[in-house]
C-alpha positions, 0 to 999 in steps of 0.5 A: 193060737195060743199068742192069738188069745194072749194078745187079745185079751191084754188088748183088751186090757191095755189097748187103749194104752198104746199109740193109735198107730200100735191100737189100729195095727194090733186090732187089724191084725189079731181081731180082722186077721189082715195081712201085713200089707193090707194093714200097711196099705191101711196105715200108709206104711210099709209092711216092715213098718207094721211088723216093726209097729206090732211088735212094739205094740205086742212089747208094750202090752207085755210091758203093761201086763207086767207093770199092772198085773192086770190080766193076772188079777182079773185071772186069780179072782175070777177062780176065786169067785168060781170056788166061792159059787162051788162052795155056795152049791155045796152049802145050798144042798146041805141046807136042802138036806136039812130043810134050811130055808133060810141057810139055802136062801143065803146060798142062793143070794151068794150064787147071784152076787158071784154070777152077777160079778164074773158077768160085770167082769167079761162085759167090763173088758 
């Protein structure tokens, strides 16, 4: 399960990045769960040339990943963004505590920034 999610979610990085044999092989595996033969049958190519095409393209994602740094990126700065809403509501209660309408207005615009980006971010992959 866990390669299940690894792969897909450097697909949904990189993916465009392969050969569109590797593109057709990897999403027909991993994202419609077809078997080697249904995928070869697909492909017009054995079931060894599919194992040998998904495991090329599963290299070449990795590959990519380790190049680009990508998935690591967009992984730091989503829990970066998570730490800045924790903080947010953190200084969101004070200001409540000390009638700071202001300071818990400021809290709760930098609440809807961060939202707004981790949504941009999972709608961007």
């Amino acid at each position: 399960m866990e390669k299940l999610v690894e792969i897909g979610i450097l697909f949904d990085f990189y993916g465009k990045l392969l050969s569109e044999r590797q593109y057709l092989a990897i999403e027909l595996y991993y994202l419609h769960d077809l078997s080697l033969g249904e995928i070869g049958e697909e492909l017009n190519i054995s079931r060894q040339g599919v194992y040998d095409t998904l495991k090329r393209a599963e290299n070449r994602l990795y590959e990519y990943e380790d190049t680009l740094g990508l998935v690591k990126k967009f992984t730091f700065n989503k829990e970066k963004i998570k730490t800045i809403l924790k903080y947010s509501h953190e200084i969101e209660s004070v200001a409540k505590s000390i009638n700071s309408e202001k300071c818990e207005n400021n809290a709760k615009c930098i609440q809807m920034i961060a939202l707004e980006i981790l949504e941009n971010d999972q709608e961007g992959m």
